[in-house]
C-alpha positions, 0 to 999 in steps of 0.5 A, spaced: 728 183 412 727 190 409 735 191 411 736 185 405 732 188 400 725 185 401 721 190 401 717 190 395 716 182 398 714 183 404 709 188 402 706 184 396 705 179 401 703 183 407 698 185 402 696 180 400 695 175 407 690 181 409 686 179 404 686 173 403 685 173 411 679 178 411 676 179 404 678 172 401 676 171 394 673 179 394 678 186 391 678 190 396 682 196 399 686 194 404 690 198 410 697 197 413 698 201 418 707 200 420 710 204 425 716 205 425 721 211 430 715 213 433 711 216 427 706 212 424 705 210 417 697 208 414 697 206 406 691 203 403 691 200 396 686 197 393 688 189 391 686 183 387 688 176 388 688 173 381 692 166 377 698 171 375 698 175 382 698 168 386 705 166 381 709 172 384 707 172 390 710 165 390 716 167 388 717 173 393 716 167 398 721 163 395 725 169 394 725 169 402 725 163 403 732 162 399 735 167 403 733 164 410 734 158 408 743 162 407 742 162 415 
């Protein structure tokens, strides 16, 4: 998906079901670790789900799924 210029999405959604999977309701920091031609990449940041956040990450999904949907 990063190649079809979703890389702002998949990394809000990343974060965002980490939180959702782990901290529920809570703000928290939250660590993707990716690994990518051997090296090792580690980025914390700190997220918070509120109402405006849950419209945008709706429409990175659907965003996604439009292009899939091509396919």
């Amino acid at each position: 998906m990063s190649e079809k210029g979703f890389d702002e999405e998949i990394r809000e959604l990343d974060l965002y079901r980490v939180l959702a999977d782990h901290y529920a309701l809570n703000p928290a920091y939250v660590t993707l670790v990716t690994s990518a031609k051997g090296k090792r990449f580690e980025e914390k940041v700190y997220v918070e789900l509120n109402h405006e956040k849950l419209k945008e990450l709706i429409n990175y999904a659907l965003a996604i799924l439009s292009f899939l949907e091509k396919y």
